[in-house]
N, CA, C and O atoms as a MOPAC input file, in Angstrom:
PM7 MOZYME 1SCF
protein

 N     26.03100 1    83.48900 1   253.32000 1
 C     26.55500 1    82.90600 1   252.10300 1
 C     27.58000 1    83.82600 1   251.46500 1
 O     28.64700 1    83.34800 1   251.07900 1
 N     27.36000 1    84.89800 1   251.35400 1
 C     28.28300 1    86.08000 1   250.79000 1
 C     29.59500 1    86.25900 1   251.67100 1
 O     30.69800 1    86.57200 1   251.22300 1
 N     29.29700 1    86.01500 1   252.94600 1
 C     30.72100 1    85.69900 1   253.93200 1
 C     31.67100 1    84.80700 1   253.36900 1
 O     32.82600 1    84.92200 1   252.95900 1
 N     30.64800 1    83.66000 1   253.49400 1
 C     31.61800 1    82.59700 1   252.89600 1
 C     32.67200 1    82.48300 1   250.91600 1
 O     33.68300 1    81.96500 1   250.44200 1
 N     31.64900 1    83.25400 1   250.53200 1
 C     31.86600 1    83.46700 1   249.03200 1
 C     33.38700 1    84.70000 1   249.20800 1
 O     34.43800 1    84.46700 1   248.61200 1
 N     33.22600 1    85.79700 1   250.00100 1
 C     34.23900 1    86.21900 1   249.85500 1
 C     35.83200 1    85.86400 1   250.80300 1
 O     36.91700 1    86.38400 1   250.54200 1
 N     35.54600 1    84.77700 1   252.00400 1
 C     36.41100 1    84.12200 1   252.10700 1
 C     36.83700 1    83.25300 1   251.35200 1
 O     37.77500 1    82.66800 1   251.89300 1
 N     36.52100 1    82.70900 1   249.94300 1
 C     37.09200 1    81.79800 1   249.17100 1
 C     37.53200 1    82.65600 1   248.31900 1
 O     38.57100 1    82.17200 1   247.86900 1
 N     37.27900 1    83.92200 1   247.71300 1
 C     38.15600 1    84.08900 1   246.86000 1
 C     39.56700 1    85.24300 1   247.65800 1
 O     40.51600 1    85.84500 1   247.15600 1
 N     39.18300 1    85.14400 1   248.71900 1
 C     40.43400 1    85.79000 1   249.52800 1
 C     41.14600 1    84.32000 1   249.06600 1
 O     41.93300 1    84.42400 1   248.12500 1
 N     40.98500 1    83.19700 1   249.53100 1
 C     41.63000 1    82.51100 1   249.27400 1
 C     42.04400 1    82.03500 1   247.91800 1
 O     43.16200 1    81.54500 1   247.75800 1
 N     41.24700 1    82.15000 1   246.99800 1
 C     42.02000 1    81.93800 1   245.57700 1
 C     43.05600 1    83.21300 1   244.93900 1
 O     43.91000 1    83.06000 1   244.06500 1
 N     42.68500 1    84.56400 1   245.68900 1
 C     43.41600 1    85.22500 1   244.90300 1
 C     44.92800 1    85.40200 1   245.90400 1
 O     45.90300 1    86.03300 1   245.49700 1
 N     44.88000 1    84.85200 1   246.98500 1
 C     46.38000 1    84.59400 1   247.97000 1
 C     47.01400 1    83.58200 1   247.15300 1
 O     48.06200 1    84.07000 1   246.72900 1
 N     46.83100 1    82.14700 1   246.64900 1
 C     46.89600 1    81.58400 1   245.74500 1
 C     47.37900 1    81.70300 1   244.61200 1
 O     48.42700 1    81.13500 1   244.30600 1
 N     46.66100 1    82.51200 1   243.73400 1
 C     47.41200 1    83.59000 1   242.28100 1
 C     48.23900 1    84.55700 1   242.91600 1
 O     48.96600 1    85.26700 1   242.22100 1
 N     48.21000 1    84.68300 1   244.31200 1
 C     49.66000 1    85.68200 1   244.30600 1
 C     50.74000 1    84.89400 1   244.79800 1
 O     51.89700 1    85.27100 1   244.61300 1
 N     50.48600 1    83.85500 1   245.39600 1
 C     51.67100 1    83.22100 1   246.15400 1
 C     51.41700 1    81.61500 1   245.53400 1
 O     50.91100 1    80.79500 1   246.30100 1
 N     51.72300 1    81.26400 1   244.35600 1
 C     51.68000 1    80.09500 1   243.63200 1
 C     52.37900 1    78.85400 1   243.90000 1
 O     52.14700 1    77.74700 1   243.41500 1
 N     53.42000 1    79.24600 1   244.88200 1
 C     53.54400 1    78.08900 1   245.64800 1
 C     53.30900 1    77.99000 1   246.75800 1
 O     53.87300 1    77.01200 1   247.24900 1
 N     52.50900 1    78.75400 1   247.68500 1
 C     51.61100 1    78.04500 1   248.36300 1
 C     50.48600 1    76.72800 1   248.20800 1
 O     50.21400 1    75.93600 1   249.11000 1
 N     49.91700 1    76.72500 1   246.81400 1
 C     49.14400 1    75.82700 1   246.18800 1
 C     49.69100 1    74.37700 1   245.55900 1
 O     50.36000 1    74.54200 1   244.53800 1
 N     49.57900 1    73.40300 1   245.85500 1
 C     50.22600 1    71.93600 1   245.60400 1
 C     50.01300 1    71.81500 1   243.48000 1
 O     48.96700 1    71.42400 1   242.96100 1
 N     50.90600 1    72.12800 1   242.90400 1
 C     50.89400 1    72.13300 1   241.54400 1
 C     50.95600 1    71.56900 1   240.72000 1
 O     51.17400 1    71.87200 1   239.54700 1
 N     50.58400 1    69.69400 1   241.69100 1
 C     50.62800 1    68.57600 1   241.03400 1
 C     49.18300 1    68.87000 1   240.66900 1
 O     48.90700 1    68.94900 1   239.47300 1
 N     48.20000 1    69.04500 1   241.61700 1
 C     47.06900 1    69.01600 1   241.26000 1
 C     46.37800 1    69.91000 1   241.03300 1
 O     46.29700 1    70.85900 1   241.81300 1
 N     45.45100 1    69.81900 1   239.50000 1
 C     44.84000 1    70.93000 1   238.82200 1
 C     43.73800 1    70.56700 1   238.02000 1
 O     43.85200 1    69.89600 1   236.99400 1
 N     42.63100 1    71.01600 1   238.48600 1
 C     41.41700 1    70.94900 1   238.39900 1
 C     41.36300 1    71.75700 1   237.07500 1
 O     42.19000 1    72.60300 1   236.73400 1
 N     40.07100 1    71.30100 1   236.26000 1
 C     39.55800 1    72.15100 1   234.90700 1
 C     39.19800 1    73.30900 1   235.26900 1
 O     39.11800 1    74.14100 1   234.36500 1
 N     38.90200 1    73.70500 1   236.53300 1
 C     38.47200 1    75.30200 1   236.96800 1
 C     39.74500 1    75.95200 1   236.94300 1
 O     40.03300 1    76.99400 1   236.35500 1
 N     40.68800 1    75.01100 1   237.84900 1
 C     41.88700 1    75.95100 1   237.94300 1
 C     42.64400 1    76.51600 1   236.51800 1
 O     43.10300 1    77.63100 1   236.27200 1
 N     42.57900 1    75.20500 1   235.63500 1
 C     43.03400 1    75.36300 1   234.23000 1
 C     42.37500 1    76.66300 1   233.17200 1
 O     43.04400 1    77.09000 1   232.23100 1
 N     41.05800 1    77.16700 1   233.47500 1
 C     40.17100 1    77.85100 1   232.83600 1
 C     40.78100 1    79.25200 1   233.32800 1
 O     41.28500 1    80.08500 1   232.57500 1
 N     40.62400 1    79.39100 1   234.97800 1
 C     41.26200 1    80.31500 1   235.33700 1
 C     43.01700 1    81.24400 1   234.94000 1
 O     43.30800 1    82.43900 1   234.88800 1
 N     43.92700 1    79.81600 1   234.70800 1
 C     45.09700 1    80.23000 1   234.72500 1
 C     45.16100 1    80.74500 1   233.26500 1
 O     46.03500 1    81.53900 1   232.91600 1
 N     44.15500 1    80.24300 1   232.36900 1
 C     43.97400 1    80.58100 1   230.91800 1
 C     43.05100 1    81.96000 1   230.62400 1
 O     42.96100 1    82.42700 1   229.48800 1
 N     42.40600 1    82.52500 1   231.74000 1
 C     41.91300 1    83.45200 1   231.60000 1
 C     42.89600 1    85.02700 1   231.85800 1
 O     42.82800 1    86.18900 1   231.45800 1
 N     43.72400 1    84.27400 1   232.69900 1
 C     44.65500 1    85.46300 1   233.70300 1
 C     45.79600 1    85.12500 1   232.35600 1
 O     46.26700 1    86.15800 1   231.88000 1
 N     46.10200 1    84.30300 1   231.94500 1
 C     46.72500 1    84.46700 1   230.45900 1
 C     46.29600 1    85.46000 1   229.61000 1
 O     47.11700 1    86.32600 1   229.30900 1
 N     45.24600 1    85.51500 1   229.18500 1
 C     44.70700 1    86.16700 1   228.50900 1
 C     44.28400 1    87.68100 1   229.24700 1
 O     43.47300 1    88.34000 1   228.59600 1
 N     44.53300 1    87.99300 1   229.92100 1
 C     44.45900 1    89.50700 1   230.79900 1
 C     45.88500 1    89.80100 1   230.94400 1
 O     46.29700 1    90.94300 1   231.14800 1
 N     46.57300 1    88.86300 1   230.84700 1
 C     48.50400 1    89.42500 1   231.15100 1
 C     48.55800 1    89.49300 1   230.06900 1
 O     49.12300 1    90.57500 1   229.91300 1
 N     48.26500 1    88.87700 1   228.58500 1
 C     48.41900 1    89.31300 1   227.04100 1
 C     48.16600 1    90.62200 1   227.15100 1
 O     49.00500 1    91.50400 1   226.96600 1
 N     46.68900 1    90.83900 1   227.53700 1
 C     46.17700 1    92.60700 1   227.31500 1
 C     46.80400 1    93.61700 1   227.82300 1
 O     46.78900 1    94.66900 1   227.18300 1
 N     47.52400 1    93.55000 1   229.12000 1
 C     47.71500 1    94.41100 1   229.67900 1
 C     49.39600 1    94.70500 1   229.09900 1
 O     49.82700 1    95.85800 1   229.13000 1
 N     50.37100 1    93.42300 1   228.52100 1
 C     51.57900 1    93.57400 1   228.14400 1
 C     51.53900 1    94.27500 1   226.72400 1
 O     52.62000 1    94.68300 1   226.29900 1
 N     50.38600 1    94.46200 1   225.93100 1
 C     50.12400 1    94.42000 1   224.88200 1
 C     50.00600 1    96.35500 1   225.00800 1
 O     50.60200 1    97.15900 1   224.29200 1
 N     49.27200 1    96.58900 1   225.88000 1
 C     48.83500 1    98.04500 1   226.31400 1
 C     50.09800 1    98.48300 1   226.40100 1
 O     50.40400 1    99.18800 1   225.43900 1
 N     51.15400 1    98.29100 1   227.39000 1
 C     52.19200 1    98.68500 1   228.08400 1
 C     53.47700 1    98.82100 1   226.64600 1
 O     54.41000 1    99.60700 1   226.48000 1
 N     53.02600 1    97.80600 1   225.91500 1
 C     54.48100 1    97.80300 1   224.83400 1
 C     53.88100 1    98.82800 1   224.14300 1
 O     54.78000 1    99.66900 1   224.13400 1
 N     52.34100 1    99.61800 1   223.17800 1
 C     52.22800 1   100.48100 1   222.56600 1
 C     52.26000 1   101.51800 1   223.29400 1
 O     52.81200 1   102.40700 1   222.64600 1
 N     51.87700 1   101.97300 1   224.57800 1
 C     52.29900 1   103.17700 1   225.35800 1
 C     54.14900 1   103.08700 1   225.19400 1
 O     54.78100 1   103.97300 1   224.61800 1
 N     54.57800 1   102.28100 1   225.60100 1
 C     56.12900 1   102.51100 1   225.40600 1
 C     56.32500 1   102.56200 1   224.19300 1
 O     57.35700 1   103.21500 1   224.04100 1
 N     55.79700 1   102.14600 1   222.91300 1
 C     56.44800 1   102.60500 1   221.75700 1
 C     55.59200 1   104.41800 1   221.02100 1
 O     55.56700 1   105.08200 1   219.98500 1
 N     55.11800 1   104.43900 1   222.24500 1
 C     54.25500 1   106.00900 1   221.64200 1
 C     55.22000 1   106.90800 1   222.25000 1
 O     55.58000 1   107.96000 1   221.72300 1
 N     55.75200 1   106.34400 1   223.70000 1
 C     57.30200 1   107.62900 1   224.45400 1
 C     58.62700 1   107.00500 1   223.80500 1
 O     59.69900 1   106.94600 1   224.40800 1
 N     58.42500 1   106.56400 1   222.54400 1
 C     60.26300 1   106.32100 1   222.03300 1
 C     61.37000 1   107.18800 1   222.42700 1
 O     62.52900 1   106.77800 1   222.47600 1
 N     61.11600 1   108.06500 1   222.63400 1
 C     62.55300 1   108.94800 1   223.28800 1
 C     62.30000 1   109.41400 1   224.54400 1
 O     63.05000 1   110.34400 1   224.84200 1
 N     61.34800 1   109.04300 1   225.56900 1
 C     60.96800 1   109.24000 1   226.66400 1
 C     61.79200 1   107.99800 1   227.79400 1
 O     61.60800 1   106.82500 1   227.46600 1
 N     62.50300 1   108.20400 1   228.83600 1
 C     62.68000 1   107.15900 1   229.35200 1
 C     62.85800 1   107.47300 1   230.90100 1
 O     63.18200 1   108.55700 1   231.38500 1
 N     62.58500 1   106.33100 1   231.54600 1
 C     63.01500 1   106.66100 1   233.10900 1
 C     64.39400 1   106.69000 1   233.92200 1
 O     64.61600 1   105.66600 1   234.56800 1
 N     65.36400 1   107.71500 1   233.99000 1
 C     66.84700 1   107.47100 1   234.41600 1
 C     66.75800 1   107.45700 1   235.52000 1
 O     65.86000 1   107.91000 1   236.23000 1
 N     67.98000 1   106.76400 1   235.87000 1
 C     68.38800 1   107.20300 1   237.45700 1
 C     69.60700 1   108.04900 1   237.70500 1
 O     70.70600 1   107.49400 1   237.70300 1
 N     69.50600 1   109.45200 1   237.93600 1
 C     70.98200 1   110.09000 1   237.39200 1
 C     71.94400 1   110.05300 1   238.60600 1
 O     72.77700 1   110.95800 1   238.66800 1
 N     71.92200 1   108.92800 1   239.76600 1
 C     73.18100 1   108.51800 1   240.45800 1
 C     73.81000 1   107.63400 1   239.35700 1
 O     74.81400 1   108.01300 1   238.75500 1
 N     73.32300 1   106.67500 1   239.15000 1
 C     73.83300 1   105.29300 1   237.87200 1
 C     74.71000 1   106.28100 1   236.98200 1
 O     75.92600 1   106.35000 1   236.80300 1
 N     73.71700 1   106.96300 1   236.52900 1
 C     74.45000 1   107.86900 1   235.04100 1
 C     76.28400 1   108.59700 1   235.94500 1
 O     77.40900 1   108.47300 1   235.46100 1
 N     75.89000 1   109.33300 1   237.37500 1
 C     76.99900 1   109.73400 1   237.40700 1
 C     78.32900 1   108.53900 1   238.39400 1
 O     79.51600 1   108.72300 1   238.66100 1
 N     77.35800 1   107.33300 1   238.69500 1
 C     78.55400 1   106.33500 1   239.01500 1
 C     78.97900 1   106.00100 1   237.71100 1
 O     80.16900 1   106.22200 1   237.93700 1
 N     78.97100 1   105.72900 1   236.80500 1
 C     78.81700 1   105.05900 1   235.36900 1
 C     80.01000 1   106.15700 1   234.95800 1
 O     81.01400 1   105.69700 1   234.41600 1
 N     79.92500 1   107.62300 1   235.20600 1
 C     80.84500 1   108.48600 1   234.62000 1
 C     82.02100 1   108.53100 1   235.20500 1
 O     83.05700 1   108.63600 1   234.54900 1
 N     81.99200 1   108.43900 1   236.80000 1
 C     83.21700 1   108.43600 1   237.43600 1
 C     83.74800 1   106.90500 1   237.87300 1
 O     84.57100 1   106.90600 1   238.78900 1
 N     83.47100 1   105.94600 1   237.47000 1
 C     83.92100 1   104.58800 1   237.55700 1
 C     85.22600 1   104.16100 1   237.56700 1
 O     86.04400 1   103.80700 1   238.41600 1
 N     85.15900 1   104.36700 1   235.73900 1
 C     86.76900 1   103.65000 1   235.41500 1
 C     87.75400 1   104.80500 1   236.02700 1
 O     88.79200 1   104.33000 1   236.48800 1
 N     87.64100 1   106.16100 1   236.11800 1
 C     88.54300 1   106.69700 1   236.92600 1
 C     88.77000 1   106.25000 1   238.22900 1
 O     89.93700 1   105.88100 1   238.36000 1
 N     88.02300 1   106.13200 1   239.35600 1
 C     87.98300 1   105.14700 1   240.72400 1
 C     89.02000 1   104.47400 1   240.47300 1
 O     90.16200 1   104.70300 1   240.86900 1
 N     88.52100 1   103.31800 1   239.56800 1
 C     88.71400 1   102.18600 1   239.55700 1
 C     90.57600 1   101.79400 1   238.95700 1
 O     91.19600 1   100.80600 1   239.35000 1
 N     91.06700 1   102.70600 1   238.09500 1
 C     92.17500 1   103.69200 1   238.34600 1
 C     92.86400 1   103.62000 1   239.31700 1
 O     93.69300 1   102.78300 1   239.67400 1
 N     92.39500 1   104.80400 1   239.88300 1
 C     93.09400 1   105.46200 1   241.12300 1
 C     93.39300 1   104.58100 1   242.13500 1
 O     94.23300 1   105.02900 1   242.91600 1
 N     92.85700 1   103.12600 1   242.46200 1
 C     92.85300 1   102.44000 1   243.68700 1
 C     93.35600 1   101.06800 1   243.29800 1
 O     93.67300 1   100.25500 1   244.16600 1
 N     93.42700 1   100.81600 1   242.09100 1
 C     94.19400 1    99.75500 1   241.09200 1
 C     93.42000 1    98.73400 1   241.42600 1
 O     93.90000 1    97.93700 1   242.23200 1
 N     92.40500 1    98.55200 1   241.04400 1
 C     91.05000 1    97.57900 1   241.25100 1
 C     91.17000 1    96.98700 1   239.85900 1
 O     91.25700 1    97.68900 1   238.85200 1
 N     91.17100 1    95.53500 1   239.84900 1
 C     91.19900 1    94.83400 1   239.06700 1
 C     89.92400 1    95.45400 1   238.03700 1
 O     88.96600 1    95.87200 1   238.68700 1
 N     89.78300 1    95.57100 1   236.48900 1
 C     88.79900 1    95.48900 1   236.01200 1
 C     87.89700 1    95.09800 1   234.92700 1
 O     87.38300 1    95.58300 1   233.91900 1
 N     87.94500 1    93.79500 1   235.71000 1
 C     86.95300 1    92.53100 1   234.79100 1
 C     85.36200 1    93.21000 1   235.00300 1
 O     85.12800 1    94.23500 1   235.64300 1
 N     84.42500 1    92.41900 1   234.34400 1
 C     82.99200 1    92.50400 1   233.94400 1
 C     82.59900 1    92.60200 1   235.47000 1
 O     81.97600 1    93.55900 1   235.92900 1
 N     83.00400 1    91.56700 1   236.17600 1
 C     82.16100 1    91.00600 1   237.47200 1
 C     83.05900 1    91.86300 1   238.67400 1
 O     82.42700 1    92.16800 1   239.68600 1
 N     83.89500 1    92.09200 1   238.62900 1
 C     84.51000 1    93.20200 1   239.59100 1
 C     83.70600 1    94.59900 1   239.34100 1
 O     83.17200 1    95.07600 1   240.34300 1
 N     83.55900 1    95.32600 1   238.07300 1
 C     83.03200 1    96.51900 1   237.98800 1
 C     81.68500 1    96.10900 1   238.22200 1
 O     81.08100 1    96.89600 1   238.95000 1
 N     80.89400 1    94.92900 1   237.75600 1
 C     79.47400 1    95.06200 1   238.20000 1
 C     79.10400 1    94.86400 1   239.72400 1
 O     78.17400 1    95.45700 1   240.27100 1
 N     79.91200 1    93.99300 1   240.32100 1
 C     79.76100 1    94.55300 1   241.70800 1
 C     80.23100 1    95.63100 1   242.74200 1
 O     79.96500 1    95.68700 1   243.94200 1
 N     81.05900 1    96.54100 1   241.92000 1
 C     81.47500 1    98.09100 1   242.19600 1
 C     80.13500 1    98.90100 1   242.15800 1
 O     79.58200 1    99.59000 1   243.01600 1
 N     79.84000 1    98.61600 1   241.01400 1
 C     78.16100 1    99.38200 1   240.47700 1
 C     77.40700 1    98.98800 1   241.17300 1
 O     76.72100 1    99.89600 1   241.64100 1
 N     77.05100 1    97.65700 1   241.65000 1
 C     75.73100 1    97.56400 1   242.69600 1
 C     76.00300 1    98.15600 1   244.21900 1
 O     75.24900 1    98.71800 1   245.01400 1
 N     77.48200 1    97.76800 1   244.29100 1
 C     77.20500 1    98.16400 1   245.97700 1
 C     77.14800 1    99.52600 1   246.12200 1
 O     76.80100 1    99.97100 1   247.21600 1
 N     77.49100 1   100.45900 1   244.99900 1
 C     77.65400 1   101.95300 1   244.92400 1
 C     75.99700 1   102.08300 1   244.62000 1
 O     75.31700 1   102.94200 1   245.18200 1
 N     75.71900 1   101.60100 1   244.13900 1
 C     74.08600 1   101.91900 1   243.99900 1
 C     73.56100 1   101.77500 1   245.26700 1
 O     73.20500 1   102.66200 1   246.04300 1
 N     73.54900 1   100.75000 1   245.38600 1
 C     72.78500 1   100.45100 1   246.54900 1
 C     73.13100 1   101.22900 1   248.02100 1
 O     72.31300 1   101.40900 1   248.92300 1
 N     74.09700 1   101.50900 1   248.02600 1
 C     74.43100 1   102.85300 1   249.19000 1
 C     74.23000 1   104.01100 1   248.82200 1
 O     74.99000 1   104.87600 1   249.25700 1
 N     73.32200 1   104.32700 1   248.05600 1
 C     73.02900 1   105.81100 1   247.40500 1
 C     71.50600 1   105.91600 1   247.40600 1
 O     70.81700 1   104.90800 1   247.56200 1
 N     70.99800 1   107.08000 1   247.24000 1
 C     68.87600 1   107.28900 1   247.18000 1
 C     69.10900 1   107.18400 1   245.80100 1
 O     70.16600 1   107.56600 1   245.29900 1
 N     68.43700 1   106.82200 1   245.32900 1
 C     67.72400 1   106.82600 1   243.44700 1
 C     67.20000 1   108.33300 1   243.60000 1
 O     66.39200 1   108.77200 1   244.41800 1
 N     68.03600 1   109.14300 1   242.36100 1
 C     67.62700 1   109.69600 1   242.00600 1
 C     67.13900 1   109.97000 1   240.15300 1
 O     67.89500 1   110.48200 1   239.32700 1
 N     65.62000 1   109.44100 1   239.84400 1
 C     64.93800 1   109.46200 1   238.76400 1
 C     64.31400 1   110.56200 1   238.30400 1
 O     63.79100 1   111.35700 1   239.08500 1
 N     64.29600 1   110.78700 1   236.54500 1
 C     63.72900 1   111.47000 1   236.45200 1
 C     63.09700 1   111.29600 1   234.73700 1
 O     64.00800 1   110.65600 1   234.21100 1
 N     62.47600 1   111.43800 1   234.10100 1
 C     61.95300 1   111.28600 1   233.09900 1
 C     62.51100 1   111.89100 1   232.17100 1
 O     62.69700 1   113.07000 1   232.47200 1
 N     62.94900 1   111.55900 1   230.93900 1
 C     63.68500 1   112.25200 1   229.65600 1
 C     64.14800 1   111.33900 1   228.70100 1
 O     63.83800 1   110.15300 1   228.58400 1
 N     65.01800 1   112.09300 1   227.94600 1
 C     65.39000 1   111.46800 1   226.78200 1
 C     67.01200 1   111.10700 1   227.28000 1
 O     67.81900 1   111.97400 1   227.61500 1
 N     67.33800 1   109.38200 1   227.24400 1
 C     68.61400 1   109.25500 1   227.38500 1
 C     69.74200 1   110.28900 1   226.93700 1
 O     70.60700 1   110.77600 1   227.66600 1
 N     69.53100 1   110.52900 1   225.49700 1
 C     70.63100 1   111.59300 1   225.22800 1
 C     71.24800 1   112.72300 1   226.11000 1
 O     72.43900 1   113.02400 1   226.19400 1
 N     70.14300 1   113.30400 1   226.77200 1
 C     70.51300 1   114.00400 1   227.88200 1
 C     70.97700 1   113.67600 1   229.28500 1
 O     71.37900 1   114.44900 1   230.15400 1
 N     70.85000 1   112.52400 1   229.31300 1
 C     71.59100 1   112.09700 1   230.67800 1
 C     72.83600 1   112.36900 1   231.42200 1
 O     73.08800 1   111.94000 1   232.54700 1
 N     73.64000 1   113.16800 1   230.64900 1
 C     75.11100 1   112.97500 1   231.17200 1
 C     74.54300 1   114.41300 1   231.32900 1
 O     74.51600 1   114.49500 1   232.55700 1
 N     73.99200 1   115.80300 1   230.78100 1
 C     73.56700 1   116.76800 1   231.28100 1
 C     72.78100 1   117.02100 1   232.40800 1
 O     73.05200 1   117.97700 1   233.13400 1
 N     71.72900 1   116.19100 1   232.66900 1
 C     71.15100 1   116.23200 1   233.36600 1
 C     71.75200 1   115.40100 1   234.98400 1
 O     71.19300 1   115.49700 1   236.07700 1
 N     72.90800 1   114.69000 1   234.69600 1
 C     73.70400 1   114.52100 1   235.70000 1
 C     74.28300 1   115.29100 1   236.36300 1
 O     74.92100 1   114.87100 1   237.32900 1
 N     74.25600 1   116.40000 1   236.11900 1
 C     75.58900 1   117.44800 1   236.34000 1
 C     74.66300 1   118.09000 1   237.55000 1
 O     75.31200 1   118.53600 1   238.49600 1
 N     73.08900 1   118.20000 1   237.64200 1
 C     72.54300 1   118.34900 1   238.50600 1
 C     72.77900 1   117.38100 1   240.28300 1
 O     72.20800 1   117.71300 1   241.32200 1
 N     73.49300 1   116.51700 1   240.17200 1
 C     73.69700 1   115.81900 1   241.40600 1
 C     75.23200 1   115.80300 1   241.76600 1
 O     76.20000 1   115.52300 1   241.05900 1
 N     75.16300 1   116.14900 1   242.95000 1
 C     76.35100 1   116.36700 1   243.35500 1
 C     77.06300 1   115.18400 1   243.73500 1
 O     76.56600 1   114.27900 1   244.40600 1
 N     78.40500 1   115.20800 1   243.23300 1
 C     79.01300 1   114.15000 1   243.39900 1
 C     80.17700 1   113.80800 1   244.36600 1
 O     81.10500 1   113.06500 1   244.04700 1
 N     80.05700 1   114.39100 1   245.52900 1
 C     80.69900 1   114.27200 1   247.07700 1
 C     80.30300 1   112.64200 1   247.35200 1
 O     81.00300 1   111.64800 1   247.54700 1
 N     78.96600 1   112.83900 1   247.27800 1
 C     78.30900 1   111.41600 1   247.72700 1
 C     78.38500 1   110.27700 1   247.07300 1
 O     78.52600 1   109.26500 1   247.76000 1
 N     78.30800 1   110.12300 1   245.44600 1
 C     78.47900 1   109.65100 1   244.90400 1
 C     79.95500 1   108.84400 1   244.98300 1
 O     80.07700 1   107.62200 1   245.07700 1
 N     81.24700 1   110.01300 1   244.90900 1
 C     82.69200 1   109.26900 1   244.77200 1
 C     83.01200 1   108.83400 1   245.97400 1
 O     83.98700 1   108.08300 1   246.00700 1
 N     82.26800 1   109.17700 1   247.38900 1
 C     82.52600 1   108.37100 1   248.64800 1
 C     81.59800 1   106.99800 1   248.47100 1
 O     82.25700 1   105.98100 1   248.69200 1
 N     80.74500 1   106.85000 1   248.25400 1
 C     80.50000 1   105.28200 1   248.03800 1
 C     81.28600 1   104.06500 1   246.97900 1
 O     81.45100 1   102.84600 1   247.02100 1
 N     81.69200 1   105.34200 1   245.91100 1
 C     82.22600 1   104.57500 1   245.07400 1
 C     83.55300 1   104.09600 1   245.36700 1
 O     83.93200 1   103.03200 1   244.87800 1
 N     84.30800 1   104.79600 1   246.13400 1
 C     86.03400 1   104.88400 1   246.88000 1
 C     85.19400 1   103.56100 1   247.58000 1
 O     85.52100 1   102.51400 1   247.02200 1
 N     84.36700 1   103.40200 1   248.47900 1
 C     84.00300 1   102.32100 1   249.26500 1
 C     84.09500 1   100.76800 1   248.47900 1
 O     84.79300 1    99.75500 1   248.51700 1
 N     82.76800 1   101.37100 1   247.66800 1
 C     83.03200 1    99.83800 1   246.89500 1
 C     84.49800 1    99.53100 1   246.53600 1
 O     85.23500 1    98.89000 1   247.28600 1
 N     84.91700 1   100.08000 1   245.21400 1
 C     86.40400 1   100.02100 1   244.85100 1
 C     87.20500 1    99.23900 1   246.16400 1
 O     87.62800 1    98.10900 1   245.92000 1
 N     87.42000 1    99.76800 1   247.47800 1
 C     88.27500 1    98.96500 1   248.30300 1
 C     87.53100 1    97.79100 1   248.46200 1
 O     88.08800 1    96.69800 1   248.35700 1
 N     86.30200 1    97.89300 1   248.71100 1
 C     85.53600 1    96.21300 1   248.82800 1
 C     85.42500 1    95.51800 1   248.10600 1
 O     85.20300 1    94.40200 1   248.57700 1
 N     85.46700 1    95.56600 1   246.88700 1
 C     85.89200 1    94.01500 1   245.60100 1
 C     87.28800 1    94.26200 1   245.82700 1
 O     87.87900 1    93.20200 1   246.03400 1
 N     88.12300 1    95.39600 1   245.86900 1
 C     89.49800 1    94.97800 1   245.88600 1
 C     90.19100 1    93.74000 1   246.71700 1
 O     91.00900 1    92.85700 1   246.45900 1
 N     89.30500 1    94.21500 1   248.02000 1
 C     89.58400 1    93.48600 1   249.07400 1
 C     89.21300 1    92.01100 1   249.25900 1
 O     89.65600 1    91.21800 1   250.09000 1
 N     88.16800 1    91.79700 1   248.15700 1
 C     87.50400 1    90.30800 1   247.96700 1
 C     87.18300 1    90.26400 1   246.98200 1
 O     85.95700 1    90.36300 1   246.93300 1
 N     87.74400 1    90.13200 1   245.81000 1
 C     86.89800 1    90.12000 1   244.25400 1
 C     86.25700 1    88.68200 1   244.59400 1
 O     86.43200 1    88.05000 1   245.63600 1
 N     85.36000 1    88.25000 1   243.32300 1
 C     84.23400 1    87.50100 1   243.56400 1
 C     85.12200 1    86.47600 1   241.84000 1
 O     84.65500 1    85.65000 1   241.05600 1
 N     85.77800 1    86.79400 1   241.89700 1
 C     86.91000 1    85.76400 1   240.78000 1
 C     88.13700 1    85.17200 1   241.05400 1
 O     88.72400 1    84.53400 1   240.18000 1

């Protein structure tokens, strides 16, 4: 019996993770009790998470590649005569991100542009020269 008991809630909790796997026309008063309970546990836990974040107000998580693509950008973007609208520089910024490791670290924004100075930026202005020719070469406008 206990076999069977914990193959069903393998199956209900595959279910709460993959919600459309489950047909969502139909919904039983159990299912309804349930989705109102897991309501009420995502209240608690968002509720926890916003007073821990308002207890680190000047605490935050950076990523100091962002901070130093963010610094050397509009110069790039300059130098290679790259159009620069909203949606050209934001896809300069992702593809430069995304060809780079995250590097994070915990602090107070204010310090970010200091604490940038710690990453070397060889790597950084070669992805960014990359992007720059790749929206040049196809802007998305």
């Amino acid at each position: 019996m206990s076999h069977a008991k914990n193959a069903l809630d393998k199956d209900l909790m595959f279910q709460k993770i993959m919600p459309s796997s489950k047909d969502r026309n139909v919904c039983s008063e159990e299912e309804s009790e349930e989705d109102a309970a897991g309501g009420s546990l995502r209240a608690r836990i968002f509720a926890q998470s916003e007073a821990s974040m308002s207890a680190m107000s000047g605490i935050h998580v950076i990523n100091l590649m962002e901070e130093v693509v963010m610094q050397h950008l509009d110069d790039t973007i300059e130098k290679f005569n790259c159009c620069r609208c909203d949606q050209c520089r934001s896809d300069i910024i992702a593809i430069t991100l995304n060809e780079l490791p995250p590097k994070y670290v915990v602090g107070d924004p204010k310090h970010a542009k200091e604490l940038a100075k710690q990453v070397s930026t060889k790597e950084v202005l070669s992805a960014l020269v990359r992007a720059v020719i790749k929206v040049r070469s196809h802007p998305r406008h």
